[in-house]
Residue, then its C-alpha position, 0 to 999 in steps of 0.5 A: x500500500x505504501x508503494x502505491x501511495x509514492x506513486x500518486x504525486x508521479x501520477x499528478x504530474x505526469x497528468x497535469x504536467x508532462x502530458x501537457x507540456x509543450x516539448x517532443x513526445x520522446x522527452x516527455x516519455x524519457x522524463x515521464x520515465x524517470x519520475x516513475x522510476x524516482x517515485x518507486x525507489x523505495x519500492x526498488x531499494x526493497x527488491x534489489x537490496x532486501x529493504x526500503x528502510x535502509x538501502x545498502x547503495x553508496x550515498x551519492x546514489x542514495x541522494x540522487x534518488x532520494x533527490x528525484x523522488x522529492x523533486x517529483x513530490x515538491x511539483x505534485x504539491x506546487x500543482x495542486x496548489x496551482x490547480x486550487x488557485x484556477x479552480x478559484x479564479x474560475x469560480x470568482x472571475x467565470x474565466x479560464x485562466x490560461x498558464x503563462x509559457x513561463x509555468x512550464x519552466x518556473x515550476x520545476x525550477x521552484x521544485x528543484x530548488x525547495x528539494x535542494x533546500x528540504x534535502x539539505x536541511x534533513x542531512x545537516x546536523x543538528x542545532x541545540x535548542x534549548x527549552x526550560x520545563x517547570x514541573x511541580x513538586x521537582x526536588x530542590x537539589x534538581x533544580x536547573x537540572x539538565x537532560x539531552x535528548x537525541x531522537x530519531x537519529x537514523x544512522x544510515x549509509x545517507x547519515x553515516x559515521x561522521x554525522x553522528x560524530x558530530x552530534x555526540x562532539x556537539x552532545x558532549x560540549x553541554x555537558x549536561x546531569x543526564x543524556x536520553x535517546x527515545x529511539x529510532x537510532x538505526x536503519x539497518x542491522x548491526x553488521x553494516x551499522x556498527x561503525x555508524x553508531x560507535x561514536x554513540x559509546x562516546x556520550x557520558x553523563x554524571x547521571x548516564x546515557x539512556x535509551x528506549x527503543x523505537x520502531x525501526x530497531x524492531x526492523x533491523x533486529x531489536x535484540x542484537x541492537x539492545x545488545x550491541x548498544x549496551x556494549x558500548x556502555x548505553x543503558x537500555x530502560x525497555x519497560x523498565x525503571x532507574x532512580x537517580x538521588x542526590x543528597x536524599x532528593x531523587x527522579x524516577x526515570x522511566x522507559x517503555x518499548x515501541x508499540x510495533x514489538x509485539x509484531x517481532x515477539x517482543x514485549x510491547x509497552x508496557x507503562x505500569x511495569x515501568x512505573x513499578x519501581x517509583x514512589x508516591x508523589x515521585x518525579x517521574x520522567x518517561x521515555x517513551x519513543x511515540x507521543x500519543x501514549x501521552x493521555x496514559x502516563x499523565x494519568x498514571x502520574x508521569x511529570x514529564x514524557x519526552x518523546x520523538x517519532x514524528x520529526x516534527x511533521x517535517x515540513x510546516x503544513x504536513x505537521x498537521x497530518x503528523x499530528x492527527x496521527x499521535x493524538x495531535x501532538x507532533x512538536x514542541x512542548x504541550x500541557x496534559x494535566x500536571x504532566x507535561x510532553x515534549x515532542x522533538x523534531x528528532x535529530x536525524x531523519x529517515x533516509x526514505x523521505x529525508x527532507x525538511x522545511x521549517x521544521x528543524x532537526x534539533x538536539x534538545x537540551x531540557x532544564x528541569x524547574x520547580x514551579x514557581x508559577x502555574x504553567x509550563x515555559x519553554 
């Protein structure tokens, strides 16, 4: 289903564009080609590769087709705005609004340069953003306490070793009490992505470097990941617990799996057995890769959820769709109850569709705050 849904922007444009487009037929059908071709590389990628999550193909390939893939998805998205803007005009004015001999050069020119742009802000690294969340009932002595969250890194041929390289380098300067991953680190299994996530057992913390899995973990073989991860000194809190203490004060951090594990045979989530270990009244900080169990764990007296998966809805107006896939939440900060959420927009990006526009790849340094005052700042 998901390689006939890649197909549909291709088909748009080959109706509203190329079929009308006033140049030789054989152009027509070689470009028309090339579009098809782009619009199933995923598709492809599975056939000749084994799988469209993490094509094993060397990364100037991978860009070039990622590149044509959105390039085809940017012009199907710049006619349908084109059409809605004639359907309008024709309603309001009864004229037919004839296209300029200018659109047939304009439009593909806008595409290619949106592409470039959304592909090149998916691929760079990370900024830091830096967000303050007042919790109520926080312990003094965690006051200003600070935590690094990585989300959504996708180590992949497309952001290989040397991207993740630089995120712990810039990880590593914020020096902060605790560093978090609420998962999707990996697409692809551990022998062609060892050296990729390395870097990874670089990151320390006085209070440690913890992760939970996402869903792609689970496509590439969860158990080896875990593993492999844990040699590299990172500790894994699938539905599990630990308390950090300091001077008779102390945070309960908590981590739950990805809703896909009972598809592998694996434990799915499961909040209460994390939670097991936690005291009354306790502050309690869950990690948990998919937002949308938010309701659940404000009920359950969570104080703060930090969580990744939706990248933000990675280009401003598809976040809205994101959100109505996670329960409306897709980015940002958000308020349920005495409990609050925060959404990263994760700091890498799935190689299928690695493209990115007003919505910012991020490594999110979090500072924890008694409250003071009602509400939540970020």
């Amino acid at each position: 289903m998901f390689h006939l849904w890649t197909l549909i922007p291709a088909l748009y444009v080959l109706f509203r564009f190329i079929r009308p487009l006033p140049a030789p037929l054989s152009a027509k059908i070689a470009v028309a080609g090339v579009m098809l071709v782009a619009s199933e590389f995923h598709l492809l990628t599975k056939l000749f590769t084994g799988n469209m999550f993490s094509p094993e193909i060397p990364k100037p390939l991978l860009l070039l087709t990622t590149w044509l893939f959105g390039m085809t998805v940017f012009m199907a998205a710049l006619l349908v705005l084109g059409d809605i803007f004639w359907i309008v005009h024709r309603l309001v004015s009864g004229r037919r609004l004839k296209w300029h001999t200018a659109f047939w050069f304009i439009l593909p020119a806008v595409a290619a340069i949106l592409t470039t742009q959304a592909l090149k802000n998916g691929t760079a690294v990370p900024a830091v953003k830096e967000i303050d969340v007042t919790l109520k009932g926080l312990p003094p002595r965690f006051e200003g306490y600070r935590i690094v969250q990585l989300t959504d890194l996708h180590a992949s041929r497309l952001l290989p070793r040397i991207w993740i390289q630089d995120v712990v380098t810039c990880t590593r300067k914020l020096n902060a009490d605790m560093i978090v991953i609420t998962g999707d680190m990996i697409d692809g299994w551990p022998d062609a992505r060892f050296s990729d996530i390395e870097p990874l057992g670089q990151l320390q913390a006085q209070d440690g470097v913890f992760f939970v899995t996402g869903n792609h973990e689970y496509y590439f073989g969860a158990e080896t990941w875990i593993r492999t991860f844990e040699k590299l000194g990172l500790h894994f809190l699938n539905n599990a617990g630990y308390r950090v203490s300091r001077d008779g004060n102390s945070l309960y951090l908590a981590g739950v799996t990805d809703g896909v594990a009972p598809s592998y045979d694996l434990p799915g989530p499961d909040l209460r057995r994390a939670l097991k270990g936690s005291h009354p009244g306790e502050t309690v900080i869950l990690l948990d890769h998919r937002p949308e169990n938010a309701f659940q764990a404000a009920e359950l007296g969570v104080s703060l959820q930090l969580s990744g998966h939706t990248h933000g809805g990675m280009i401003a107006g598809l976040d809205r769709l994101a959100a109505l896939a996670n329960n409306g939440f897709v980015s940002g900060l958000y308020e349920k109850g005495s409990m609050a959420l925060y959404v990263s927009n994760g700091s890498g990006i799935w190689n299928g569709f690695p493209f990115r526009l007003g919505k910012p790849a991020e490594i999110t340094l979090v500072t924890l705050h008694g409250e003071t005052s009602n509400g939540f700042v970020e």
